[in-house]
Backbone of each chain as ProteinMPNN parsed JSONL, in Angstrom:
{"seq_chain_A": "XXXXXXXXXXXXXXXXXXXXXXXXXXXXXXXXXXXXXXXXXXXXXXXXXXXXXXXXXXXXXXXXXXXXXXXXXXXXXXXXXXXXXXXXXXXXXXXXXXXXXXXXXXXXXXXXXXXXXXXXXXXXXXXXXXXXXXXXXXXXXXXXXX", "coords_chain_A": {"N_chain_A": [[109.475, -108.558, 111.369], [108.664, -106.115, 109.213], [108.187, -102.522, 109.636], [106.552, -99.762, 107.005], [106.614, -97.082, 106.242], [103.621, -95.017, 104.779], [103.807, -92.276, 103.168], [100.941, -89.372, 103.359], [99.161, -88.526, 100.827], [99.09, -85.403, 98.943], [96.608, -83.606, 97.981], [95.059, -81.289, 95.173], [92.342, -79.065, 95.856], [90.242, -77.57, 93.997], [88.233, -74.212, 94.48], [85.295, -73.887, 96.614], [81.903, -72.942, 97.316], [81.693, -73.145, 100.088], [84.807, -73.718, 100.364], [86.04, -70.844, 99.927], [88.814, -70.341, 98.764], [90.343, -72.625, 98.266], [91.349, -75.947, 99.069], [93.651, -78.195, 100.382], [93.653, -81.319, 100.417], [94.889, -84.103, 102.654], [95.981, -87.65, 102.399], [95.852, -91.126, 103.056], [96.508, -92.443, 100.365], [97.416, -95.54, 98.462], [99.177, -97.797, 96.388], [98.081, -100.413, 94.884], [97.544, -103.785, 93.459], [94.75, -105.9, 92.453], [94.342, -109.289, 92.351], [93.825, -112.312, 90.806], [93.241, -115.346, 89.6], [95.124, -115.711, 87.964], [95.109, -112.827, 86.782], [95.404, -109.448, 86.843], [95.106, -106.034, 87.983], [96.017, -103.221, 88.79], [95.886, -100.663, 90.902], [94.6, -97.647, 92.574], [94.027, -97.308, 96.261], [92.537, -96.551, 99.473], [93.577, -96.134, 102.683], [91.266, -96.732, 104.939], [89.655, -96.16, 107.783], [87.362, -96.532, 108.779], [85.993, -98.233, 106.964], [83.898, -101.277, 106.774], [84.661, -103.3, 105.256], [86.888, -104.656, 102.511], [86.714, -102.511, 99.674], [86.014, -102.386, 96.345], [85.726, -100.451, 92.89], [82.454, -101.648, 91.007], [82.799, -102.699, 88.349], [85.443, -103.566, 88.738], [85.437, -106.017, 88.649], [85.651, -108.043, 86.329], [87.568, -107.917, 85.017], [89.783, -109.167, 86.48], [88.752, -111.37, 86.044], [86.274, -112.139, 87.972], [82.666, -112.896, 88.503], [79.853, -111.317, 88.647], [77.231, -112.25, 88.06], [77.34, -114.442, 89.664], [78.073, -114.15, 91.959], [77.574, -113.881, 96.251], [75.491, -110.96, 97.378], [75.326, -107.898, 99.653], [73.949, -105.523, 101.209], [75.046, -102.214, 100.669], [76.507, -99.515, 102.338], [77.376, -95.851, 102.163], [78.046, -92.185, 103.293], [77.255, -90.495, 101.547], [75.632, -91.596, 99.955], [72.367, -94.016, 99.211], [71.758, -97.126, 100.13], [73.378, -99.355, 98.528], [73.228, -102.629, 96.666], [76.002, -104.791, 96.5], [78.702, -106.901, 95.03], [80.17, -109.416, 96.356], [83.301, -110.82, 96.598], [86.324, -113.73, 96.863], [89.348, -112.275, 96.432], [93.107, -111.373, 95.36], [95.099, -109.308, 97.218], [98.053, -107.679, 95.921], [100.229, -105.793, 97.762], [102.435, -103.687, 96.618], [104.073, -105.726, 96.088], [105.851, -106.198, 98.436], [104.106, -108.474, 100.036], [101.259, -110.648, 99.493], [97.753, -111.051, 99.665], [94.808, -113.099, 100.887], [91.881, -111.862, 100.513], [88.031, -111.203, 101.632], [86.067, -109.325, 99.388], [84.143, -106.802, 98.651], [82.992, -105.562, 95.791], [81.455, -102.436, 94.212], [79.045, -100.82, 92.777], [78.745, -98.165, 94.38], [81.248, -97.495, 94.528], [81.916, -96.751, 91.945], [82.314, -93.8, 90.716], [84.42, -92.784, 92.024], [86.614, -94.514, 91.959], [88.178, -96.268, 92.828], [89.64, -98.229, 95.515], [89.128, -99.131, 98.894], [90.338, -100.174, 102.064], [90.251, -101.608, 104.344], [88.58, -102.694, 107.364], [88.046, -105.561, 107.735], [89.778, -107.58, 106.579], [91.875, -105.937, 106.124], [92.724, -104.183, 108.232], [92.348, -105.964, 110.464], [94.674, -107.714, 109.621], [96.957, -106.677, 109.625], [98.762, -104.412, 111.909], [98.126, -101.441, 112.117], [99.049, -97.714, 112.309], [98.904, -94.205, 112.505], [100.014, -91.582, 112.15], [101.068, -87.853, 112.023], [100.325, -87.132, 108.461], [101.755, -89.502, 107.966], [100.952, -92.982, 107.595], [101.422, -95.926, 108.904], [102.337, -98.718, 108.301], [102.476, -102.304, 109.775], [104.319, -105.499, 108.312], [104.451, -108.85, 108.549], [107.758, -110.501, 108.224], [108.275, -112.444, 105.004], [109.441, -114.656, 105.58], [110.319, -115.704, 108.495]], "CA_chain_A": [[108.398, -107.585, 111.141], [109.147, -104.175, 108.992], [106.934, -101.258, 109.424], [106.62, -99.454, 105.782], [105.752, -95.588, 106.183], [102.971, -94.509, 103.823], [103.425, -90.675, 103.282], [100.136, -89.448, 102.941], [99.023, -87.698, 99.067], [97.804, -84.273, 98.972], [95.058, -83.382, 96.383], [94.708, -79.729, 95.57], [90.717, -79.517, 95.679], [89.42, -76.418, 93.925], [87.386, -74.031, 95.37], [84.213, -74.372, 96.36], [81.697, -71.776, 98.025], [82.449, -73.329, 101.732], [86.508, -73.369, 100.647], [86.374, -70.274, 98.395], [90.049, -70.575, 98.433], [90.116, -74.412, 97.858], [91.882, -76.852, 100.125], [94.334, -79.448, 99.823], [93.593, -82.504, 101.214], [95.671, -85.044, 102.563], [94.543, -88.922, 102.267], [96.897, -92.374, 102.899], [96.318, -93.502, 99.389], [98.328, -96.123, 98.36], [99.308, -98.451, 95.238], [97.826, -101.876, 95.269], [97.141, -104.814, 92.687], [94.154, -106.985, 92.659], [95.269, -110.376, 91.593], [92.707, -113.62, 90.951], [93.279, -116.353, 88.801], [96.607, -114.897, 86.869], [94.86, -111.758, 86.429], [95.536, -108.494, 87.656], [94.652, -104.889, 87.896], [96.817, -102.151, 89.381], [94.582, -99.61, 91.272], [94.315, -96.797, 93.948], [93.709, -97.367, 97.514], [92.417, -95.742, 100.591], [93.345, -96.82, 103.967], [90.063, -96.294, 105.583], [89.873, -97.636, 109.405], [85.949, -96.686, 109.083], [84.888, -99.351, 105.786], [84.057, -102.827, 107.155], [85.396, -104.486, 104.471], [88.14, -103.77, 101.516], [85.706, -102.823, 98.672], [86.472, -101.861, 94.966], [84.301, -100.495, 91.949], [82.015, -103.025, 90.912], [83.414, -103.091, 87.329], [87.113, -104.781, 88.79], [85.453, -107.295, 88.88], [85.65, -108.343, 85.071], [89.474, -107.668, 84.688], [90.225, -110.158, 87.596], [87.996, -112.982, 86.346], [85.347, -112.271, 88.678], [81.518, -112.745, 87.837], [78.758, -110.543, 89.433], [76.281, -112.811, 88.87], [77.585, -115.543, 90.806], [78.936, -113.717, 93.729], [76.72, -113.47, 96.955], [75.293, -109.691, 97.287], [75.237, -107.638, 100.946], [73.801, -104.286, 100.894], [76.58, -101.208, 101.901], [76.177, -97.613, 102.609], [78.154, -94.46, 102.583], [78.086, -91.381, 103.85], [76.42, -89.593, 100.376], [74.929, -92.646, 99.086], [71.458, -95.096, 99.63], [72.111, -98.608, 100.352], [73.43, -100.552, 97.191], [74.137, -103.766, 96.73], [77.395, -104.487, 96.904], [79.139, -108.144, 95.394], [81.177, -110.427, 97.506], [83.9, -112.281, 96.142], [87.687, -113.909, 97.389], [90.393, -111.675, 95.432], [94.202, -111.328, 96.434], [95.942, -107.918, 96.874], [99.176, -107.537, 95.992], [100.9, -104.911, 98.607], [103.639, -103.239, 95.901], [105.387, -106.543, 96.11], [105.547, -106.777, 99.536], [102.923, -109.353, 100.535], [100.075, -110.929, 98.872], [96.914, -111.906, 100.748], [93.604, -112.951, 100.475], [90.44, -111.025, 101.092], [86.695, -111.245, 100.982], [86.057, -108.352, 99.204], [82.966, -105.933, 97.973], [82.713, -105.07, 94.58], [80.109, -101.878, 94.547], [78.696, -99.209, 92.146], [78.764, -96.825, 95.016], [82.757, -96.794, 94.571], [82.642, -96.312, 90.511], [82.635, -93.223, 90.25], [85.61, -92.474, 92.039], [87.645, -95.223, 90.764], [89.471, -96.527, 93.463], [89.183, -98.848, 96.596], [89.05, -98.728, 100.041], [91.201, -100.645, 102.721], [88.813, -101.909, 105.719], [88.524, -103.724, 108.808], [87.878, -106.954, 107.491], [90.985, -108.065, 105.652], [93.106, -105.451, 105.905], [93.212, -103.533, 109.851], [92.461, -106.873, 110.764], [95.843, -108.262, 109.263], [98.325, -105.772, 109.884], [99.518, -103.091, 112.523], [98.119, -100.071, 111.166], [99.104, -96.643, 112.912], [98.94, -92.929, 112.234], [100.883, -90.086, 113.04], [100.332, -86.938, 111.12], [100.408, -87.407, 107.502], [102.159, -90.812, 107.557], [100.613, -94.254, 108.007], [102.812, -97.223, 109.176], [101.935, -100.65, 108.089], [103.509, -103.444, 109.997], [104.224, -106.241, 107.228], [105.535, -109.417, 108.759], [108.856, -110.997, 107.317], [107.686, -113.633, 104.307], [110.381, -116.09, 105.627], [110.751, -115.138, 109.594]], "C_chain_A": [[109.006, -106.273, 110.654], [107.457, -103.551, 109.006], [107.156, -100.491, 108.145], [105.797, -98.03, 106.335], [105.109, -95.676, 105.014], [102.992, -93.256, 103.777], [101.721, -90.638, 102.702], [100.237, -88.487, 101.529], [98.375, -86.322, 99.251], [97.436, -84.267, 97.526], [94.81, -82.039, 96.444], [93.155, -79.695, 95.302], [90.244, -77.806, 95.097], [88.058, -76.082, 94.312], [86.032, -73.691, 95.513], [83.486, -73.244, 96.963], [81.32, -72.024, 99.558], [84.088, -73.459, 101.54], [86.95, -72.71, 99.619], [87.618, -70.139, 98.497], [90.874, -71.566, 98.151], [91.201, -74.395, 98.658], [93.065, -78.067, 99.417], [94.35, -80.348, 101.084], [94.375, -83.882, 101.19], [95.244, -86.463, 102.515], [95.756, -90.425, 102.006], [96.477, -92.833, 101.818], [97.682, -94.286, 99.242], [98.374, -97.328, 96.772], [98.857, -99.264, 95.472], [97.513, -102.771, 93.984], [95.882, -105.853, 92.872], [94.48, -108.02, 91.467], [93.862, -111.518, 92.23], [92.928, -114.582, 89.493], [94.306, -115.882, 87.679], [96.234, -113.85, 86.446], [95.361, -110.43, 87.438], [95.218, -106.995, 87.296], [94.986, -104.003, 88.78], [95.567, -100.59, 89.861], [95.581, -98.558, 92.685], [93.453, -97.028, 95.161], [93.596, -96.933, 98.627], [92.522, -96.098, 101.538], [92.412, -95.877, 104.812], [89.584, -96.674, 106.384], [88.169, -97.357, 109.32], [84.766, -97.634, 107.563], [85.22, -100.509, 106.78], [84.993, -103.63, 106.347], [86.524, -103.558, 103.284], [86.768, -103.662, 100.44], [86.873, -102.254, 97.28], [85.131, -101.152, 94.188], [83.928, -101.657, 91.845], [82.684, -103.5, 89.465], [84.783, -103.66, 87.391], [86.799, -105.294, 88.67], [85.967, -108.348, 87.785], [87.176, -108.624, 85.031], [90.213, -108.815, 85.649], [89.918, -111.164, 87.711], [87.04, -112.946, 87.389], [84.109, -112.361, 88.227], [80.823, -112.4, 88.691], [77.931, -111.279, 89.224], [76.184, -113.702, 89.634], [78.01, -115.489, 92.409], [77.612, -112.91, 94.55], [76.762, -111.333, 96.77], [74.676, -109.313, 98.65], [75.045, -106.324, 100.277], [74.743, -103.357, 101.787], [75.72, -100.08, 101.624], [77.371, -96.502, 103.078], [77.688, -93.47, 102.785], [76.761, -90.459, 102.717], [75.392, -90.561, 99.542], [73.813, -93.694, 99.58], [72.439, -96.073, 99.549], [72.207, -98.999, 98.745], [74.107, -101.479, 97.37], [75.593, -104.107, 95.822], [77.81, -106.783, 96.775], [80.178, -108.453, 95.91], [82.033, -111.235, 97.039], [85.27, -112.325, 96.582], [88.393, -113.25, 96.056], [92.117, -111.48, 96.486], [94.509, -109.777, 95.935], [97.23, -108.037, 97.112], [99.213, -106.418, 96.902], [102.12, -104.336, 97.897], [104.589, -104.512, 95.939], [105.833, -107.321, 97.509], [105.039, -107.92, 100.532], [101.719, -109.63, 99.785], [98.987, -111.472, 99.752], [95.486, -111.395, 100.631], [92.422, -112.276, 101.135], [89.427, -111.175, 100.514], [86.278, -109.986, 101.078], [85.062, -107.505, 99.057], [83.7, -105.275, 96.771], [80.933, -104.168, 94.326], [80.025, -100.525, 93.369], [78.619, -98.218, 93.301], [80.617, -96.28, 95.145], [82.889, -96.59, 92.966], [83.077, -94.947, 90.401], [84.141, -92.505, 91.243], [86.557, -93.432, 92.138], [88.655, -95.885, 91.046], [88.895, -97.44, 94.657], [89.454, -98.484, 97.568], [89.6, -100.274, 100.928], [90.7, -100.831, 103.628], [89.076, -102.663, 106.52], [88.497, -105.298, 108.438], [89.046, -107.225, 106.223], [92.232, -107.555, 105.273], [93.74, -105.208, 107.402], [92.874, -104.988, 110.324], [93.45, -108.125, 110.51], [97.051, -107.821, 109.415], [97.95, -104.72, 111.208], [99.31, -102.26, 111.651], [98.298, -98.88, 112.641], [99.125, -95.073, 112.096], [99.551, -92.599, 112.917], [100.621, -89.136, 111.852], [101.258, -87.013, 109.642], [101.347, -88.583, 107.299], [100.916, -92.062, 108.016], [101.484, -95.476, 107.606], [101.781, -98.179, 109.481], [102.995, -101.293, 108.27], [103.699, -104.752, 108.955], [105.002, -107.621, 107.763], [106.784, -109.989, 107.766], [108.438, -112.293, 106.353], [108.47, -114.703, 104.932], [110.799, -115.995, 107.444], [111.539, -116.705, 110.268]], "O_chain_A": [[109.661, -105.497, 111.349], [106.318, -103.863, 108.656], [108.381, -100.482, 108.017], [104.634, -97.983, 106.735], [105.672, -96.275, 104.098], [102.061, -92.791, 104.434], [101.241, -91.461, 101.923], [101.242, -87.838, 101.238], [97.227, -86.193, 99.676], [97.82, -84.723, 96.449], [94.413, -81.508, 97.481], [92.779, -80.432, 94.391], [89.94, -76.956, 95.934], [87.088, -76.821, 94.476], [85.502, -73.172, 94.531], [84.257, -72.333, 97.262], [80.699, -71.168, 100.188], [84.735, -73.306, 102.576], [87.699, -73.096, 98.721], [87.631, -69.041, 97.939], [92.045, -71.391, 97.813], [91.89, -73.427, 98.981], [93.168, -78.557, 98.292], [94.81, -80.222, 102.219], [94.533, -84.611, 100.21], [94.022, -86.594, 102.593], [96.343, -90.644, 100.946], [95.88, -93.889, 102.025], [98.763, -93.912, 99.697], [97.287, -97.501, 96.22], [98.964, -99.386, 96.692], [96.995, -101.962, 93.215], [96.19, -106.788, 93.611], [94.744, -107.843, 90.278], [93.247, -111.6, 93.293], [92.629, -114.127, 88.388], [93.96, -115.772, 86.503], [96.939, -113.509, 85.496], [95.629, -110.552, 88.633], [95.063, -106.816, 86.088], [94.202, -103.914, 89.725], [94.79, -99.881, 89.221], [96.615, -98.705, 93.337], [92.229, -96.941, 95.064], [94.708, -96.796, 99.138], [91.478, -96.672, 101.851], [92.625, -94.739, 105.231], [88.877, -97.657, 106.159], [87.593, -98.219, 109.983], [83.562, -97.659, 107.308], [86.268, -100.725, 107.389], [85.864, -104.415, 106.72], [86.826, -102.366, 103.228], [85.925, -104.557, 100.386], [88.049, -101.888, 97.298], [83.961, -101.189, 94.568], [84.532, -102.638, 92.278], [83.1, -104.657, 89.413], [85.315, -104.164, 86.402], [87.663, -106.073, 88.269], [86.589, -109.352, 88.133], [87.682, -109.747, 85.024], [91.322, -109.223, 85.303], [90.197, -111.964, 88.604], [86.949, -114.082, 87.855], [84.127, -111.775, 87.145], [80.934, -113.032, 89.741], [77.319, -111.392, 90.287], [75.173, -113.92, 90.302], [78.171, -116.206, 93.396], [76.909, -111.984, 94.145], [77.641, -110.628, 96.275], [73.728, -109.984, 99.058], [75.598, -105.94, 99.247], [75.112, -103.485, 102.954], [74.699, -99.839, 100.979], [78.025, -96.446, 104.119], [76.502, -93.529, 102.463], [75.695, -89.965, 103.085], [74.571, -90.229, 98.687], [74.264, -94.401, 100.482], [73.578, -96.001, 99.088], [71.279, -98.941, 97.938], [75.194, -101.542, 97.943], [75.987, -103.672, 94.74], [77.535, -107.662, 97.592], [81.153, -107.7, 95.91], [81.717, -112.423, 96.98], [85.76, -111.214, 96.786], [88.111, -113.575, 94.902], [92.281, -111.459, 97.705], [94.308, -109.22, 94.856], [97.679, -108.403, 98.199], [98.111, -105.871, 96.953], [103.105, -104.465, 98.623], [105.803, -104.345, 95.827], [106.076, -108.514, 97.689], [105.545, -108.168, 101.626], [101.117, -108.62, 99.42], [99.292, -112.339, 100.57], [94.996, -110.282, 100.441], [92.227, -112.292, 102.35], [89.36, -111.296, 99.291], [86.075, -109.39, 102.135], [85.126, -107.21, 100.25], [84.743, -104.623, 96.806], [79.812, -104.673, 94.268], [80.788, -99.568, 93.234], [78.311, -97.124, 92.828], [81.107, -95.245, 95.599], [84.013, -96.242, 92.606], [84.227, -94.789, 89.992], [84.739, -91.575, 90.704], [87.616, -92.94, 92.528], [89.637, -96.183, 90.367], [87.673, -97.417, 94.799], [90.095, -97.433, 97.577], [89.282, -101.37, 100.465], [90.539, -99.71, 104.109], [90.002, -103.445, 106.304], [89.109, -106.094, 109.15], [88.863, -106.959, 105.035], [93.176, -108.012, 104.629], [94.786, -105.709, 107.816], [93.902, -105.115, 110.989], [93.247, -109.25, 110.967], [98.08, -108.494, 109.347], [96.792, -104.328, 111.352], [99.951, -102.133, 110.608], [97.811, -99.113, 113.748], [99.449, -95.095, 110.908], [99.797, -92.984, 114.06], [100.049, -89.527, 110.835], [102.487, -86.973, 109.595], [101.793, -88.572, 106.151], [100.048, -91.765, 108.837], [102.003, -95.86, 106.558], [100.903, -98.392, 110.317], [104.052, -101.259, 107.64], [102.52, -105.077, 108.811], [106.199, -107.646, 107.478], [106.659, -109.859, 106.548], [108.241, -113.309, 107.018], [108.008, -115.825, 104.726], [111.969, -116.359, 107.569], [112.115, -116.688, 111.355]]}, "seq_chain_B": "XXXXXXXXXXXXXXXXXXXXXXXXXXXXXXXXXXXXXXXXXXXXXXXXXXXXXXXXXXXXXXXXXXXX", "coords_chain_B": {"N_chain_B": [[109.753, -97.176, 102.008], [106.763, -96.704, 101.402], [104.512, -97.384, 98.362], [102.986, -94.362, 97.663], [100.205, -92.378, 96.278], [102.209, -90.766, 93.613], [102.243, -88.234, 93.414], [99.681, -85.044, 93.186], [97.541, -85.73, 91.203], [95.87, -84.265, 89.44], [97.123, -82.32, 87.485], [97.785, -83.959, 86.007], [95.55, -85.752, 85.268], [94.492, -83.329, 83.764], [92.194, -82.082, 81.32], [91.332, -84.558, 80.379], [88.506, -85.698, 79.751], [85.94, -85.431, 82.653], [84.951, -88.344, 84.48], [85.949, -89.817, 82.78], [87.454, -92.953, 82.513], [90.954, -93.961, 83.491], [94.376, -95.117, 82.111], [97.599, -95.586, 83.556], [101.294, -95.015, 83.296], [103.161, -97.113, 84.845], [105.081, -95.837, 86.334], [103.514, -93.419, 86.91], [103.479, -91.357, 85.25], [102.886, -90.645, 83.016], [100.095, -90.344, 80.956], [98.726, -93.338, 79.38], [95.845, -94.253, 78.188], [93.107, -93.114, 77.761], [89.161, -94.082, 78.207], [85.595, -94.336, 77.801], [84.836, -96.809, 79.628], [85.786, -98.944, 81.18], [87.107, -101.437, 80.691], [87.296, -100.587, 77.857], [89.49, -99.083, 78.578], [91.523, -100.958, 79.447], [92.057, -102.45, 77.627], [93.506, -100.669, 75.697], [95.128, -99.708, 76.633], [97.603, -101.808, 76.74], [97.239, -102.267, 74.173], [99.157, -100.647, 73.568], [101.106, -101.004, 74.539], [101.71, -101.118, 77.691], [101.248, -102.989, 80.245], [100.484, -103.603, 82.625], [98.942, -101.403, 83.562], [98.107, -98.652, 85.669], [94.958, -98.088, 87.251], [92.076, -95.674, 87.106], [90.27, -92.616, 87.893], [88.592, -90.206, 86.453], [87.692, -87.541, 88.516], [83.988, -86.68, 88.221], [83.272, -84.496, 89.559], [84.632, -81.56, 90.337], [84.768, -79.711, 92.789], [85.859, -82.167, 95.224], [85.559, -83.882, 98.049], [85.828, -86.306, 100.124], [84.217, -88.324, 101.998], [83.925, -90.714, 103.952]], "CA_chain_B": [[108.8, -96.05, 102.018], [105.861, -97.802, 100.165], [104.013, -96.012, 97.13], [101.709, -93.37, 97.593], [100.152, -91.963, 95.1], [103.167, -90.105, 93.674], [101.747, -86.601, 93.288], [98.271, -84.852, 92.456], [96.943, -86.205, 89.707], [94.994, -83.334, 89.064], [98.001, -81.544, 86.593], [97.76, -85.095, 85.321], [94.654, -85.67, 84.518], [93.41, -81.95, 83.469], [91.97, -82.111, 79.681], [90.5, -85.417, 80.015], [87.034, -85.648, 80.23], [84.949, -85.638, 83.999], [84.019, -89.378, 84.114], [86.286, -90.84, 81.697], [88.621, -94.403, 83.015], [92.155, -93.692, 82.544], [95.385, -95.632, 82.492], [98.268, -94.654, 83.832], [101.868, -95.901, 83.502], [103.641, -97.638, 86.037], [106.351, -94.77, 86.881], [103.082, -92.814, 87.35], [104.606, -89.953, 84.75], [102.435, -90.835, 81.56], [98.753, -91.135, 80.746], [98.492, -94.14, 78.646], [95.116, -93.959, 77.385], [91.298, -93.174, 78.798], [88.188, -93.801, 77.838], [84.489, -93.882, 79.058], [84.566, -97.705, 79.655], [87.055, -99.934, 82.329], [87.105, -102.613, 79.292], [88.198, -100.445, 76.473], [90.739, -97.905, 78.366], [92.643, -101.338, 79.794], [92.66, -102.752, 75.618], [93.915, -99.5, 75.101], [96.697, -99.732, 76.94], [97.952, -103.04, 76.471], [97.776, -102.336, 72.66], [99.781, -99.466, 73.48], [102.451, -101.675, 75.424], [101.105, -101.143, 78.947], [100.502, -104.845, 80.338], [99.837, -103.361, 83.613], [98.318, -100.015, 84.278], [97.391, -98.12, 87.32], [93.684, -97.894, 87.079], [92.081, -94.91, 88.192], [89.167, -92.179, 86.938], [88.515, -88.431, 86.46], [86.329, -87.187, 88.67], [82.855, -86.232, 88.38], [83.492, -82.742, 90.065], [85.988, -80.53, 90.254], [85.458, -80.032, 94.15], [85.591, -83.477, 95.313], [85.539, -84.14, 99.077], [86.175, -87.852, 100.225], [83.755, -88.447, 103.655], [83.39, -92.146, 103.554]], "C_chain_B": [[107.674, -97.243, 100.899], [105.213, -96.604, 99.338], [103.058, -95.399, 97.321], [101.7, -93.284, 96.265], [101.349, -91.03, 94.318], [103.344, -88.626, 93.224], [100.598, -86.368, 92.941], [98.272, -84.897, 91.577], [96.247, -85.186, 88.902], [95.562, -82.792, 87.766], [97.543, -82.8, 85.434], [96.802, -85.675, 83.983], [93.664, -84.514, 83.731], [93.792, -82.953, 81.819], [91.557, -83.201, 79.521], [88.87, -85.346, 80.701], [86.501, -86.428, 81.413], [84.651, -87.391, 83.134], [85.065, -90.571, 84.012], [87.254, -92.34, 82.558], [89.805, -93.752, 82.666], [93.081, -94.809, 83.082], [96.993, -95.242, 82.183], [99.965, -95.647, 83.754], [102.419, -95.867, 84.453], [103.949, -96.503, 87.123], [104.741, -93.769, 87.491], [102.813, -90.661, 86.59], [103.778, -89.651, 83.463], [100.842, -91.453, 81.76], [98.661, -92.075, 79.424], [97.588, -94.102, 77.422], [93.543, -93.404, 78.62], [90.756, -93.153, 77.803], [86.668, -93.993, 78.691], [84.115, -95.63, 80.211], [86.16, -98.316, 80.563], [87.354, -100.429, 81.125], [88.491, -102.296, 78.372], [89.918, -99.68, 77.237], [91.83, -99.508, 78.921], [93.195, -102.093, 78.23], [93.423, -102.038, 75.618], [95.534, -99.084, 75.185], [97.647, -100.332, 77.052], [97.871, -103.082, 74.91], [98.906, -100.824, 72.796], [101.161, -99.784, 74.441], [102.779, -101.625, 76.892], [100.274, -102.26, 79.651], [100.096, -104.349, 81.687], [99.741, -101.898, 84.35], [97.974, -99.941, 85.318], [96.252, -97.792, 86.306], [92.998, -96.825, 87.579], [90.964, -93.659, 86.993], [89.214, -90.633, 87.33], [87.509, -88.521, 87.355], [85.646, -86.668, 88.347], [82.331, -84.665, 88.544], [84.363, -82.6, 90.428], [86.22, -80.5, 91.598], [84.724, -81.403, 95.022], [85.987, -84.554, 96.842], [85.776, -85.083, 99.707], [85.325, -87.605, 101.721], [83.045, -89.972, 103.452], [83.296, -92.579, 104.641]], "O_chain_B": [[107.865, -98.131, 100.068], [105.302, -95.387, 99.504], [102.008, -96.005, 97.108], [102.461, -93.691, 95.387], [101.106, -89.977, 94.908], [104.347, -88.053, 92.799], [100.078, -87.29, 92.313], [98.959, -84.171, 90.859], [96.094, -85.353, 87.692], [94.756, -82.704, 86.84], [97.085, -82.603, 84.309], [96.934, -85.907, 82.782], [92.537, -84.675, 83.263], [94.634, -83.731, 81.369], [91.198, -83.318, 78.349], [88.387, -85.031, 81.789], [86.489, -87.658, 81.443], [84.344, -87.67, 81.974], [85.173, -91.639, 84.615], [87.62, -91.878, 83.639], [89.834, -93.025, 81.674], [92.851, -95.396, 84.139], [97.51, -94.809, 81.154], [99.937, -96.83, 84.093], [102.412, -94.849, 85.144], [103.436, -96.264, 88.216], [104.882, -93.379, 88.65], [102.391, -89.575, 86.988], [103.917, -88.577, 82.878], [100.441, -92.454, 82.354], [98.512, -91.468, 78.363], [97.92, -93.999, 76.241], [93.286, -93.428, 79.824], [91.129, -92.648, 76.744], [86.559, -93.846, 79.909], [83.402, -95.647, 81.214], [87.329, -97.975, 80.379], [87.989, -99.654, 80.41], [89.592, -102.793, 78.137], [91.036, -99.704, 76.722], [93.032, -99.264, 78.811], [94.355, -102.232, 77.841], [94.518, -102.593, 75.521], [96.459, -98.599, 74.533], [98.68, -99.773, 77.421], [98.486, -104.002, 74.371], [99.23, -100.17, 71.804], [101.977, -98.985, 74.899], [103.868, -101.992, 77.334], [99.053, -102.416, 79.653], [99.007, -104.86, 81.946], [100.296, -101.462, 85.358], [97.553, -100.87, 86.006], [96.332, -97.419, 85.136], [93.19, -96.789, 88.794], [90.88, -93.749, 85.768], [89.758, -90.081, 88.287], [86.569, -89.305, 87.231], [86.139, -85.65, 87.859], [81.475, -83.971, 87.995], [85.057, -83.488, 90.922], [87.277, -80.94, 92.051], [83.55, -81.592, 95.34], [86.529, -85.657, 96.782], [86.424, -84.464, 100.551], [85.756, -86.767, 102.513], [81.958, -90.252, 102.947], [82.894, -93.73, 104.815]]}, "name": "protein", "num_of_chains": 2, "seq": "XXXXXXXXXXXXXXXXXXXXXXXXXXXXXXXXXXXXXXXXXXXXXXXXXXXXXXXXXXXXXXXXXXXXXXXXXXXXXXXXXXXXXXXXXXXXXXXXXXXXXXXXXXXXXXXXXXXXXXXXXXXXXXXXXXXXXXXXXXXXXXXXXXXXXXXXXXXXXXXXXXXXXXXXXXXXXXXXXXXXXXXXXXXXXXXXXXXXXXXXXXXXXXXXXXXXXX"}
């Protein structure tokens, strides 16, 4: 078993008129690949212990060989956003190399416009040792060959 | 150490247009190409010798909060 620190990313956020001196916010993103049928698509990822599931935009889907109209549809919800439906389909994520492994995923217009996925309870904190400490996150990864 | 993002993107992406798709290369160091479409900006960059881009988009607004 290795543990892999994630430093977390800051983001300088200009300012707004609750942070008229703008903020920089920190945020475990991380590199990741979605991989499905010899395809793949290199993206940004949020480890986010409060999504159920790993989601993506809904437009990965295309690039990965996926088809929206064939894939069941569950309605999601965030924080700024009504309920949209949200498709369902098996995709693998590469881990930088690390580990590959499969997940049933969400593909959702409520993540297009920012352009990146999210890291969730169902396929991810439910596969690994995840911990915090301030501005790192340590993912346990077991050994491919132990 | 695994890969974060490897600095704010922000320097990165200034001067492309709110919205647009972009792709980014590997190292993280070079914007490839963007445009307004997933589709065209990964063509774009794969005719431009980029077989596998980081994927990733301007935002929308300038101050851009994350509460998910």
């Amino acid at each position: 078993m290795a543990v892999h620190p994630l430093p977390y990313s800051d983001f300088v956020i200009p300012a707004s008129a609750a942070f008229p001196n703008g903020r920089v916010a920190s945020r475990p993103f991380l590199r990741i690949a979605l991989v499905n049928a010899g395809l793949r698509l290199s993206c940004y990822a949020l480890v986010d212990s409060g999504a159920d599931y790993c989601a993506f935009p809904r437009s990965f889907m295309q690039p990965v060989g996926l088809d929206a109209l064939t894939s069941p549809i569950d309605q999601t919800t965030g924080v700024s956003t009504a309920s949209v439906p949200t498709h369902f389909a098996n995709v693998s994520i590469d881990l930088q190399g690390l580990v590959e492994f499969p997940v049933y995923a969400g593909f959702t217009v409520g993540l297009e416009q920012m352009g990146l996925g999210l890291l969730g309870q169902v396929g991810f904190f439910d596969r690994f040792n995840i911990s915090f400490s301030k501005k790192v996150c340590y993912i346990e990864i077991p050994d491919p060959h132990p | 150490m695994m890969l974060a993002v490897k600095a704010d993107l922000s320097k990165l992406l200034a001067g492309i247009p709110k919205g647009a798709w972009v792709a980014l290369s590997q190292d993280e160091e070079h914007v490839i190409a963007y445009a307004a479409e997933l589709q065209e900006v990964i063509i774009k960059a794969r005719e431009a010798g980029e077989q596998d881009p980081i994927i990733t988009r301007v935002p929308e607004t300038d101050s851009a909060s994350l509460i998910l």
